[in-house]
Backbone as ProteinMPNN parsed JSONL, in Angstrom:
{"seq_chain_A": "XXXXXXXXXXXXXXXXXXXXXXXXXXXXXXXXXXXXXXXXXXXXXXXXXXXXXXXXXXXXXXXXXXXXXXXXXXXXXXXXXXXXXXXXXXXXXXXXXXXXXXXXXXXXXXXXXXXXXXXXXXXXXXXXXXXXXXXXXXXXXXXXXXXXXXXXXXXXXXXXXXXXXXXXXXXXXXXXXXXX", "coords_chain_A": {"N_chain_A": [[-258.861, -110.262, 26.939], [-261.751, -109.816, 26.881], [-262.674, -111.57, 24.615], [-262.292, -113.825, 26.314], [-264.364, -112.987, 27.812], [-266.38, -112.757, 26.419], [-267.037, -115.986, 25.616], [-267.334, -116.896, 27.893], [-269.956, -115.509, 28.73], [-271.361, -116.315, 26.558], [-271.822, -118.874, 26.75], [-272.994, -119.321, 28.72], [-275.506, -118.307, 28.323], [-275.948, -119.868, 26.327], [-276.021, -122.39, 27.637], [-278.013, -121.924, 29.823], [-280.566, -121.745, 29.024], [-281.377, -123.842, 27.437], [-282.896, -124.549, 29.316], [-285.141, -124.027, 30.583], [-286.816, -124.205, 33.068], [-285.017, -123.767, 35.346], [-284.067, -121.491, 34.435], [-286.48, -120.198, 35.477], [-286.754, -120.029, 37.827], [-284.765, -119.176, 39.008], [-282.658, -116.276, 40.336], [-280.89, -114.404, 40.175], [-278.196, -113.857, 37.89], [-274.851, -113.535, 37.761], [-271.962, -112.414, 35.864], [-269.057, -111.899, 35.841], [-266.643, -109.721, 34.675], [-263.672, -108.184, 32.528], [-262.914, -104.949, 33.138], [-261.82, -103.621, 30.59], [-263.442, -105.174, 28.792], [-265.979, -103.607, 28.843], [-266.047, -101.673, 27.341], [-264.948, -102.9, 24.982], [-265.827, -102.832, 21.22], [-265.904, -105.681, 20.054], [-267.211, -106.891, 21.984], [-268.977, -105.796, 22.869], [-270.886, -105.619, 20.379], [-271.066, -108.621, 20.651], [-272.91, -108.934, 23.129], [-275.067, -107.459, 21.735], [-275.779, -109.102, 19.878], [-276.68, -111.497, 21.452], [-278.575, -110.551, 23.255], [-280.367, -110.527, 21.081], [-280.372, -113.269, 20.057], [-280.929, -115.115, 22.263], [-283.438, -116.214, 24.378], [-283.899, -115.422, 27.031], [-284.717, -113.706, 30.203], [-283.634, -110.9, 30.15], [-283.553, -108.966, 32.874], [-282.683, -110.895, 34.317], [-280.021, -110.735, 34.417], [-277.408, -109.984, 35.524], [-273.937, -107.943, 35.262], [-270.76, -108.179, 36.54], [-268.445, -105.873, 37.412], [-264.784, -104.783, 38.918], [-264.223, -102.393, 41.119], [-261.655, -101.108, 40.454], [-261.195, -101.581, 37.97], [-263.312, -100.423, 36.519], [-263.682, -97.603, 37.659], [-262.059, -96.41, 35.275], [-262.968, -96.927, 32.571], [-266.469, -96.693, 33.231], [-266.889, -93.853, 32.119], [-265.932, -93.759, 29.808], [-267.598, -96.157, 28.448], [-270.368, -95.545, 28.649], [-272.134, -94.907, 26.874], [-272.879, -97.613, 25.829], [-273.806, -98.577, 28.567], [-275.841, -97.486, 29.074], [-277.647, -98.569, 27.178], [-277.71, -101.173, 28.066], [-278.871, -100.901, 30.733], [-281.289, -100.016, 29.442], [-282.199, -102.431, 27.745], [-282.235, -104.11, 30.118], [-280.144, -105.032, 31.654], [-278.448, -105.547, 34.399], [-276.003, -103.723, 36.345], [-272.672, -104.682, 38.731], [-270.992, -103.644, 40.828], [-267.674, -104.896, 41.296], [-265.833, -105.616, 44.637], [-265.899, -103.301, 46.182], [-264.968, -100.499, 47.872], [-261.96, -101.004, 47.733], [-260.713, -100.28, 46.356], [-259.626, -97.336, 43.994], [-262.248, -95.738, 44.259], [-264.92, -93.217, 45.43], [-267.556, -92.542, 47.87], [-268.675, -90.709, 45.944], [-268.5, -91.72, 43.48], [-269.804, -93.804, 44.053], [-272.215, -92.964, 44.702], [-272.905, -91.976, 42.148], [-272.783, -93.633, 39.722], [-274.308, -95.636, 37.548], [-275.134, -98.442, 38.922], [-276.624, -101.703, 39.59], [-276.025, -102.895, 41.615], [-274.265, -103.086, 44.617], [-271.078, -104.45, 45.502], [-269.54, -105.428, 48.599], [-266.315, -105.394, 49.564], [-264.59, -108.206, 51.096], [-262.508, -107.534, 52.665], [-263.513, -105.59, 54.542], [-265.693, -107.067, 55.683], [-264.935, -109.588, 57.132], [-263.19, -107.94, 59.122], [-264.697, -106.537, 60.683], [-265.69, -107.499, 63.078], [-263.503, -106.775, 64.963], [-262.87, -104.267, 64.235], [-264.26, -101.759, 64.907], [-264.612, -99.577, 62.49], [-264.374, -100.775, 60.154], [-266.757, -102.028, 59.935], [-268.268, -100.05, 60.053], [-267.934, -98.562, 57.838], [-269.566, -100.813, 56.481], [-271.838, -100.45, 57.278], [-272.409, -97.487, 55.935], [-271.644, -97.862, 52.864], [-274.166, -99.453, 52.669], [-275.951, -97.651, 53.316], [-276.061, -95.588, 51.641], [-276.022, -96.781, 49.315], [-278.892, -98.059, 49.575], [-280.107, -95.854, 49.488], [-279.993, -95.044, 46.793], [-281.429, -97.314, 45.777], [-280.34, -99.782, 45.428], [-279.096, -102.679, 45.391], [-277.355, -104.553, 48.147], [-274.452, -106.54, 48.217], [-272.192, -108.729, 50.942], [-269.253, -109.788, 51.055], [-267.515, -112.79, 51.566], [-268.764, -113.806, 53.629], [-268.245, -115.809, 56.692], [-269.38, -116.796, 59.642], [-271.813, -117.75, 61.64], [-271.868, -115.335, 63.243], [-270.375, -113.056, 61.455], [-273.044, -113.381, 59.687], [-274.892, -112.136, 61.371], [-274.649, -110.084, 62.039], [-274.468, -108.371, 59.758], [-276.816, -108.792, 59.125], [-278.434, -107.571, 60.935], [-277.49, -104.812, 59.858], [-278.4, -104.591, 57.757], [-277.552, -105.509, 55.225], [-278.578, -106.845, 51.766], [-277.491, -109.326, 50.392], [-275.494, -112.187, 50.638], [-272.165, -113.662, 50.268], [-270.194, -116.56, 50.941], [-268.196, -119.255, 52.619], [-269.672, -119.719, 54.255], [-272.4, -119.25, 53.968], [-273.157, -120.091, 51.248], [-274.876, -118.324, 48.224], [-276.89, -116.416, 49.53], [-280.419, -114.571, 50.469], [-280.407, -112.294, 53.12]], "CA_chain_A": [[-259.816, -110.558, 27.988], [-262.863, -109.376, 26.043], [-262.75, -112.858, 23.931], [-262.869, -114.812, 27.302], [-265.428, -112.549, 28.601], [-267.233, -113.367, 24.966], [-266.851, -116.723, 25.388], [-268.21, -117.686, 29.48], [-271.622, -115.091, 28.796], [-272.264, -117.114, 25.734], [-271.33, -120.641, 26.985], [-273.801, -119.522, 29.872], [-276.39, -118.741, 27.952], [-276.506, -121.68, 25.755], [-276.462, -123.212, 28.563], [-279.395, -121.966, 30.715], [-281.656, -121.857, 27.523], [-281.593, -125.214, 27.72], [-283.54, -125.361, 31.133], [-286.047, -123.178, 31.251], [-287.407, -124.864, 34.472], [-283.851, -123.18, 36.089], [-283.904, -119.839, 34.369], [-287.747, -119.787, 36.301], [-286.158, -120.528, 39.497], [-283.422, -118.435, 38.979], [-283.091, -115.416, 41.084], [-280.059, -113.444, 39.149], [-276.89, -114.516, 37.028], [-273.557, -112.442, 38.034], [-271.077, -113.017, 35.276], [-267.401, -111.059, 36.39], [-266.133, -109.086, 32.905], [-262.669, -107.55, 32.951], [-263.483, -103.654, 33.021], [-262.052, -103.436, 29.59], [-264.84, -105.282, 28.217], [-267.189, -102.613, 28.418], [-265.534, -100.29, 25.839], [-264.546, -103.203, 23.484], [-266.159, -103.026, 20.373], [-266.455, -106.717, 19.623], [-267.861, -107.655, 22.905], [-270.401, -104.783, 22.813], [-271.427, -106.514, 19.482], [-271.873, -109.913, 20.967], [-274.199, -108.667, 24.084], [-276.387, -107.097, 21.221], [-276.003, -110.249, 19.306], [-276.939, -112.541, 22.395], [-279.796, -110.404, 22.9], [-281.382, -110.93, 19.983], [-280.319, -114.454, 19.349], [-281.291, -115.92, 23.011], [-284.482, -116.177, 25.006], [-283.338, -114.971, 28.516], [-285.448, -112.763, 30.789], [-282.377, -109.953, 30.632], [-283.577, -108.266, 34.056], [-281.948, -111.68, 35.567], [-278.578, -111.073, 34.063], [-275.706, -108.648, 36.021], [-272.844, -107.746, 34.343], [-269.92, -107.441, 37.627], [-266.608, -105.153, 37.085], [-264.682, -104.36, 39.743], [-264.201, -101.03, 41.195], [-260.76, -100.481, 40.104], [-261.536, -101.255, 36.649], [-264.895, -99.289, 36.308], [-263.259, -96.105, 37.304], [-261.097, -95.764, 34.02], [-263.859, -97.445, 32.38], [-267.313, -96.051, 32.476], [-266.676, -92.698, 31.027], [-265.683, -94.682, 27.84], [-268.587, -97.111, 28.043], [-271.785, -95.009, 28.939], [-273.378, -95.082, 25.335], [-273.109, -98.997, 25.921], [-273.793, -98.828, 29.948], [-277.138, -97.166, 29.13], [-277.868, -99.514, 25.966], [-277.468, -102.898, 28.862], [-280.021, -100.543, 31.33], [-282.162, -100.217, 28.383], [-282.553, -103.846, 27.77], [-282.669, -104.865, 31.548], [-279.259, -105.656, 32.351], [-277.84, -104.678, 35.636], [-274.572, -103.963, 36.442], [-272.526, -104.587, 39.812], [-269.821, -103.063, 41.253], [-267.684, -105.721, 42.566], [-265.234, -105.582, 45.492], [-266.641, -101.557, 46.361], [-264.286, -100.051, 49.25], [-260.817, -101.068, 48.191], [-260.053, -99.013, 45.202], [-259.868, -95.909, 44.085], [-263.834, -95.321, 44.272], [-265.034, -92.838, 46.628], [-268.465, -92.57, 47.459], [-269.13, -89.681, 45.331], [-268.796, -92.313, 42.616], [-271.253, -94.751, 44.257], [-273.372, -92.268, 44.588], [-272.984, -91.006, 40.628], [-272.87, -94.117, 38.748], [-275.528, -96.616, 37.318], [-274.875, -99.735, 39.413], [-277.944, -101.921, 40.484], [-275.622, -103.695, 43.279], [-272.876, -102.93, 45.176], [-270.441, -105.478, 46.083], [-268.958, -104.717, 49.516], [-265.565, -106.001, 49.668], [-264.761, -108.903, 52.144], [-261.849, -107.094, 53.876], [-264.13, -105.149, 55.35], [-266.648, -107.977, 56.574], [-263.631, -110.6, 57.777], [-262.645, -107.352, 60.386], [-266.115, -105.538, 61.203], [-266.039, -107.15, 64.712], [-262.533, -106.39, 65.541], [-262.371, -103.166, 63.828], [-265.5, -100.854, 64.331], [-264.008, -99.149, 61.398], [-264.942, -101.828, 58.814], [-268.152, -102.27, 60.344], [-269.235, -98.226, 59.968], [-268.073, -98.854, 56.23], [-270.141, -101.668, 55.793], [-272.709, -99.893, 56.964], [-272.292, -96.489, 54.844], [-272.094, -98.007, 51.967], [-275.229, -99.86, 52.803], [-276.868, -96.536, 53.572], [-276.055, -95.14, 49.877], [-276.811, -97.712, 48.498], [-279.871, -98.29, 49.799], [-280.644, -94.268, 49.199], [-280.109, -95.515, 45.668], [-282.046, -98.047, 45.283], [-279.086, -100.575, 45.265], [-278.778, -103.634, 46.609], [-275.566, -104.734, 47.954], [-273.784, -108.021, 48.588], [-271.329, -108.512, 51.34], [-268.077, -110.862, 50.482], [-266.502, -113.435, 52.494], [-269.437, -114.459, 55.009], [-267.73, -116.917, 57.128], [-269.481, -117.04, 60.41], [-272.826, -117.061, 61.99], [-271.495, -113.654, 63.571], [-271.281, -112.231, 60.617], [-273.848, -113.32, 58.889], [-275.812, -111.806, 61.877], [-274.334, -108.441, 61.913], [-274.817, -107.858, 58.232], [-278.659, -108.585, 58.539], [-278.606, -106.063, 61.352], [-277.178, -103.549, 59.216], [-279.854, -104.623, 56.472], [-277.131, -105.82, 53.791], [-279.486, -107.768, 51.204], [-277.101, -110.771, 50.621], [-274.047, -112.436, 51.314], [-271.452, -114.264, 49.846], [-269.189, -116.652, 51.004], [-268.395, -120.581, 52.243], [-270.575, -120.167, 55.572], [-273.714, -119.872, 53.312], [-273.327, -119.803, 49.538], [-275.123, -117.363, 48.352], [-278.624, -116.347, 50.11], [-280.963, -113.761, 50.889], [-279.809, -111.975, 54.43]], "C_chain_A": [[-261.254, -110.524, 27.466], [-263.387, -110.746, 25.476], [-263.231, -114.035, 24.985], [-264.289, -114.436, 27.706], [-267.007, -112.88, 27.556], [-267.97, -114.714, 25.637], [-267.656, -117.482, 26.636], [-269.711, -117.239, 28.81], [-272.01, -116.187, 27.615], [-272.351, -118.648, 26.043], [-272.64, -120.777, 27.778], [-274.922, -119.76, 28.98], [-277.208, -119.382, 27.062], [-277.001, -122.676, 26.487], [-277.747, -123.277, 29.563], [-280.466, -122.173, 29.934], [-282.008, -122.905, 27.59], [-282.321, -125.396, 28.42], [-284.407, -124.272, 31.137], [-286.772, -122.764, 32.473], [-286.16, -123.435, 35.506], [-284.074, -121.639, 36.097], [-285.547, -119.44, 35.057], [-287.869, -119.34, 37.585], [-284.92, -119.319, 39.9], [-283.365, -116.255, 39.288], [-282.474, -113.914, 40.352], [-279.045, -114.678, 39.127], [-276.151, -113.699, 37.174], [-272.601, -113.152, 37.49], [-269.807, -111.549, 35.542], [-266.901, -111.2, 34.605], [-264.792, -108.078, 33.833], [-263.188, -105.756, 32.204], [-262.681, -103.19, 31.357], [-263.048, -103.764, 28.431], [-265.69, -104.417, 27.887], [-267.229, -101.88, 27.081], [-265.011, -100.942, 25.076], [-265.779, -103.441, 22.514], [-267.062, -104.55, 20.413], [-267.452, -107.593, 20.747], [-268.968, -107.14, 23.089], [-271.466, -105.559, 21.995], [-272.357, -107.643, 20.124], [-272.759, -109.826, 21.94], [-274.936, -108.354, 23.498], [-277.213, -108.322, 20.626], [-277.031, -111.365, 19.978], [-278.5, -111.793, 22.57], [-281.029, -110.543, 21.761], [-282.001, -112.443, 19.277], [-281.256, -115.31, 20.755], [-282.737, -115.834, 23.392], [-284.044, -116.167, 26.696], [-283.606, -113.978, 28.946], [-283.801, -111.818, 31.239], [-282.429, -109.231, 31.953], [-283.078, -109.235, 35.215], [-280.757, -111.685, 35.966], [-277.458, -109.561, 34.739], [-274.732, -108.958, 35.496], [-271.822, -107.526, 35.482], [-268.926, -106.755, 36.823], [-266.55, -104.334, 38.639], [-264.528, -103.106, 39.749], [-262.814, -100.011, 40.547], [-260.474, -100.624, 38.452], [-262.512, -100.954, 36.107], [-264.063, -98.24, 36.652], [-262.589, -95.717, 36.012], [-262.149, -96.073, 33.012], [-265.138, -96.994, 31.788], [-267.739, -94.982, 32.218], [-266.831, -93.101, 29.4], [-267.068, -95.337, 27.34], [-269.723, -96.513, 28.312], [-272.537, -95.018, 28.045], [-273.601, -96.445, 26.007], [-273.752, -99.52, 27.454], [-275.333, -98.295, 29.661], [-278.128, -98.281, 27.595], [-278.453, -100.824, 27.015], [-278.602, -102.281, 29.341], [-280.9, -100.47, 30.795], [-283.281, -101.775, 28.004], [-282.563, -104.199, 28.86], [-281.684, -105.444, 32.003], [-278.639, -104.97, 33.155], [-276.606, -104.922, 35.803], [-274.286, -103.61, 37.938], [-271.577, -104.211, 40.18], [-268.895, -103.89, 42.213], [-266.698, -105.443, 43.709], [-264.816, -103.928, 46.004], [-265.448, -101.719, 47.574], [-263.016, -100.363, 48.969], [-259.975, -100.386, 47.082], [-259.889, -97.894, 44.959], [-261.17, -95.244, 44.038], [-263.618, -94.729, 45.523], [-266.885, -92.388, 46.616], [-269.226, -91.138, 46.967], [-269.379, -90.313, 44.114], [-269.583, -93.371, 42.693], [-272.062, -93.952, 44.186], [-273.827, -91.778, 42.706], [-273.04, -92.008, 39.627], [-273.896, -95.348, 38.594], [-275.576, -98.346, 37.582], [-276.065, -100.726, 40.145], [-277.761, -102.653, 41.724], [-274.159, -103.638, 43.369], [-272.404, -103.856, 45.683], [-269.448, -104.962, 47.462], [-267.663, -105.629, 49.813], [-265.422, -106.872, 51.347], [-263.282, -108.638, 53.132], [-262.252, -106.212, 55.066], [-264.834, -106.036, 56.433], [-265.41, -108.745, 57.48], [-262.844, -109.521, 58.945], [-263.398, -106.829, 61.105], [-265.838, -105.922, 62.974], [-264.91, -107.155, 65.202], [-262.213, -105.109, 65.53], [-263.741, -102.184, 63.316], [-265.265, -100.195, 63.419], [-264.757, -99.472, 60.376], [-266.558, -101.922, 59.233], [-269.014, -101.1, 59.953], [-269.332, -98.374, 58.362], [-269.15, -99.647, 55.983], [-271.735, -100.819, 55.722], [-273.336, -98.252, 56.276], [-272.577, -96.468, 54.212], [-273.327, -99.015, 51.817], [-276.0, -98.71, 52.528], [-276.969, -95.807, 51.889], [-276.604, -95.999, 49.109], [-278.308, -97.472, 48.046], [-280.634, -96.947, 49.243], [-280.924, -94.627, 47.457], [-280.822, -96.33, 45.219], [-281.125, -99.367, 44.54], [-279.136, -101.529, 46.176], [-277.339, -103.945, 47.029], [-275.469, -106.337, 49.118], [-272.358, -107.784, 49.384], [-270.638, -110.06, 51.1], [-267.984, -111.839, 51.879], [-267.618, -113.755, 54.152], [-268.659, -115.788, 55.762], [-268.51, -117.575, 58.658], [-270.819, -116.729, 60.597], [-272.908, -115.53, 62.192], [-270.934, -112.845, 62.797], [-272.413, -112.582, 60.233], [-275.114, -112.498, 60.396], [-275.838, -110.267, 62.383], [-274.381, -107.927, 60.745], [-276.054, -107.633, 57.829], [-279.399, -107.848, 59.648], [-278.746, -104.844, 61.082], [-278.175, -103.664, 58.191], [-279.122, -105.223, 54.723], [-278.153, -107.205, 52.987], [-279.016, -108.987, 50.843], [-275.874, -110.691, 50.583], [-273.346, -113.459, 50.387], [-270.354, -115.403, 50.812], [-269.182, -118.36, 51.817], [-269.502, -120.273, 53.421], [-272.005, -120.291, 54.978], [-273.824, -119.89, 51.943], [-273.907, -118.435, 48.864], [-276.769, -116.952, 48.559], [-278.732, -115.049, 50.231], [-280.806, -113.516, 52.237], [-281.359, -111.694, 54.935]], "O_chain_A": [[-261.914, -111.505, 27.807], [-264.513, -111.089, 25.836], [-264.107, -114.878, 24.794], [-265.2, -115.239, 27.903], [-268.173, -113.119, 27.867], [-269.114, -114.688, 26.09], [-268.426, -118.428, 26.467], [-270.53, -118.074, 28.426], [-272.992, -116.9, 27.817], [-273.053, -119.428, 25.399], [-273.342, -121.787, 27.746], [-275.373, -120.881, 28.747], [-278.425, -119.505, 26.927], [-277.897, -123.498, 26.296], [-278.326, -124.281, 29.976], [-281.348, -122.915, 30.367], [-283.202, -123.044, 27.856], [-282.716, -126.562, 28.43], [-284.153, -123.484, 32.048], [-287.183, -121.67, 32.86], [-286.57, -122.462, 36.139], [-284.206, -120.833, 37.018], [-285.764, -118.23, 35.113], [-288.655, -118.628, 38.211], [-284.471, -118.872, 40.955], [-283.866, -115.335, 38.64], [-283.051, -112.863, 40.074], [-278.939, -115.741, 39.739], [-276.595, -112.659, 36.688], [-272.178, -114.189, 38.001], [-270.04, -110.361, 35.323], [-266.823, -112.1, 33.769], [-264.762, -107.556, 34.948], [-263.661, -105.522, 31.092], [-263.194, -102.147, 30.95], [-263.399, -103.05, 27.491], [-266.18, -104.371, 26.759], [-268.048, -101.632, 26.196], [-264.41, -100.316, 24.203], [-266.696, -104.164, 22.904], [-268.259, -104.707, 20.653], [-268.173, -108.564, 20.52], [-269.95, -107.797, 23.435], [-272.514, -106.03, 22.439], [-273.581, -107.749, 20.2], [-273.641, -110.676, 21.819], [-276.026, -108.592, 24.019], [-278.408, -108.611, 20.673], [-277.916, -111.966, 19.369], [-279.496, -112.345, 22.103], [-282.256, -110.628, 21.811], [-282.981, -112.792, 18.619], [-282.175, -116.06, 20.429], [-283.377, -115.248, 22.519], [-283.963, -117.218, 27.333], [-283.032, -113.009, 28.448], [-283.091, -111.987, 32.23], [-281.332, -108.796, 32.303], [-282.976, -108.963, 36.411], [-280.246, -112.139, 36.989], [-277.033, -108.509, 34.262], [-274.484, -110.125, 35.194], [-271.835, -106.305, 35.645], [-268.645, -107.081, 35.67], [-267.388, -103.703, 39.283], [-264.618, -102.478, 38.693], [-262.804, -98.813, 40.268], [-259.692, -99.913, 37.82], [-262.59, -101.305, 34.929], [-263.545, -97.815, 35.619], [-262.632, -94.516, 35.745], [-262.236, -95.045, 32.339], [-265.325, -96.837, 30.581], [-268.951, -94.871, 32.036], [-267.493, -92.849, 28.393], [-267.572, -95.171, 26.23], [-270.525, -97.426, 28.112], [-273.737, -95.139, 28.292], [-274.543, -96.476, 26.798], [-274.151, -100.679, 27.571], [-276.125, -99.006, 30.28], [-279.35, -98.383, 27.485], [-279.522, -101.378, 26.758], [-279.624, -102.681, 28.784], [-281.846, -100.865, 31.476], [-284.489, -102.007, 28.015], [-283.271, -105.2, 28.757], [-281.899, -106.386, 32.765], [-278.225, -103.85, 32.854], [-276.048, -105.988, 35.544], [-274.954, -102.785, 38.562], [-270.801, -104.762, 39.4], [-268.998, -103.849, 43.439], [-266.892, -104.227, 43.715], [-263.672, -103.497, 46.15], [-265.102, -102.788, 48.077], [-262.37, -100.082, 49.978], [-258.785, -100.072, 47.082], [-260.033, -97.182, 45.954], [-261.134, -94.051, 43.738], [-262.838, -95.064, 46.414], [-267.441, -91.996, 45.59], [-270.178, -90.622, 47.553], [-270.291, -89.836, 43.439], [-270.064, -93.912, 41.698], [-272.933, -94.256, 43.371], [-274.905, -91.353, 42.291], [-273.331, -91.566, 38.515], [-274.228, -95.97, 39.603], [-275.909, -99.23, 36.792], [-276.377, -100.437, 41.3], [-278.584, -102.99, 42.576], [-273.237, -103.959, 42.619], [-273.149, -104.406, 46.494], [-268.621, -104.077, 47.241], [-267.94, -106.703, 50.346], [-265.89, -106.465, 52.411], [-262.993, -109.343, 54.099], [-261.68, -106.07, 56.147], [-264.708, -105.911, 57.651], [-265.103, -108.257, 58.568], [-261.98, -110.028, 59.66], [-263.021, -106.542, 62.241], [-265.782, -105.099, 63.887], [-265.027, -107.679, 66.31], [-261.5, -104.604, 66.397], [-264.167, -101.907, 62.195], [-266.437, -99.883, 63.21], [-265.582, -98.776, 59.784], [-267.403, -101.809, 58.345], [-270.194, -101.158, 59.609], [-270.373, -98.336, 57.707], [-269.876, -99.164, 55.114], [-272.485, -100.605, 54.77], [-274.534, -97.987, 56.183], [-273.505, -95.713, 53.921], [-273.467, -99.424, 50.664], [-276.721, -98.719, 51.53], [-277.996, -95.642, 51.231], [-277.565, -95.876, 48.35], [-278.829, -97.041, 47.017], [-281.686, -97.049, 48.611], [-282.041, -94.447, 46.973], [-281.001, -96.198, 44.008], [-281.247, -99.777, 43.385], [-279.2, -101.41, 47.399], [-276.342, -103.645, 46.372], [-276.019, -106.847, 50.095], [-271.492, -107.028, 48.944], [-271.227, -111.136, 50.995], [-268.369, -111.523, 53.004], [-267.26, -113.865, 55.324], [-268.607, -116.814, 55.084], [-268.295, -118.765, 58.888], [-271.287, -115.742, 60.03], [-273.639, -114.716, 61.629], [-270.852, -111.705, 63.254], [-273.153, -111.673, 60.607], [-276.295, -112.443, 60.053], [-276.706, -109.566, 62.903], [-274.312, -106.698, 60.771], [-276.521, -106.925, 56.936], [-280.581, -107.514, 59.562], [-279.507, -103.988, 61.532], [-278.762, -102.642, 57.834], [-279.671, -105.338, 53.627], [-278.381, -108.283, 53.534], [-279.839, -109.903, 50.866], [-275.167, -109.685, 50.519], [-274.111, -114.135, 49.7], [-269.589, -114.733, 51.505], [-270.28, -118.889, 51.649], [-270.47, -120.994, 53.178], [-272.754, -121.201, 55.33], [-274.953, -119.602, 51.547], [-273.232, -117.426, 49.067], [-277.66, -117.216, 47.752], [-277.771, -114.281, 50.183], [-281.048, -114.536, 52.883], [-281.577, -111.345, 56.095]]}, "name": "protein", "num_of_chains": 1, "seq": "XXXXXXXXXXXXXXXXXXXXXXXXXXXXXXXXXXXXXXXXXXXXXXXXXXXXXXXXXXXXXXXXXXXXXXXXXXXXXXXXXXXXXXXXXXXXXXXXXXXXXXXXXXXXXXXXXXXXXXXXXXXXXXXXXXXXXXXXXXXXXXXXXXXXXXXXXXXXXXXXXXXXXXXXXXXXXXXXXXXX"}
């Protein structure tokens, strides 16, 4: 997985390099790495590599892993997880709420955006439940200094209960991806 995960970040940023105009315009880049990535060796390498070789404002670039492969994860990778924060790359936590994370580990680890899974959003107004979650881990977040993205926008009614709760953006076909 590591080799693929090689293989997209650098494809990308050959590719944005190219356009400077874009990477101007360009708000962030969220490239999805399989949570072994972090702790391989050769891929560690090539993020130092890429830094050195590209021209790419690194405070644009997030690194996602989901939640159930970050828990085993960044124990292993923290030399390298503070190396990325170092250079300006943020990392996101993606599909938060359906793994084994609890928020003792949102609260404890170095994530600059929480991804709020979209089984939560897709039930919020059937199931005040999902809805208290959404807004929880909003509230931590936010205590953190975290932004967080909710999944699976599909409807005006969400997208208008999410920017109630204050989530900073959204995902999903009803708007692509925007500022809430």
């Amino acid at each position: 997985m590591h080799e693929i995960d090689i293989w997209v970040l650098w494809t990308y940023l050959e590719t944005v390099t190219q356009n400077p105009s874009h990477i101007e315009k360009l708000h962030s880049a969220h490239i999805n790495l399989a949570g072994s990535s972090l702790t391989n060796p050769d891929f560690q390498a090539k993020v130092k590599e890429a830094v050195t070789h590209f021209s790419f404002p690194w405070h644009k670039l997030e690194l996602e892993v989901t939640e159930t492969s970050a828990v085993g994860n960044f124990a292993k990778a923290n030399e390298f997880i503070l190396w990325l924060k170092n250079v300006g790359i943020g990392l996101a936590l993606d599909d938060f709420g359906t793994g084994m994370a609890s928020f003792e580990y949102l609260k404890s680890m170095p994530f600059d955006v929480v991804k709020i899974d979209g089984s939560f959003v897709k039930d919020m107004h059937t199931d005040p439940t999902d809805k208290a979650v959404i807004k929880y881990i909003h509230e931590i977040a936010e205590l953190n200094n975290q932004e967080t993205v909710a999944e699976y926008v599909e409807t005006q009614e969400d997208l208008d209960a999410l920017r109630e709760i204050g989530i900073t953006y959204g995902q999903g076909y009803f708007l692509g991806n925007q500022n809430l």
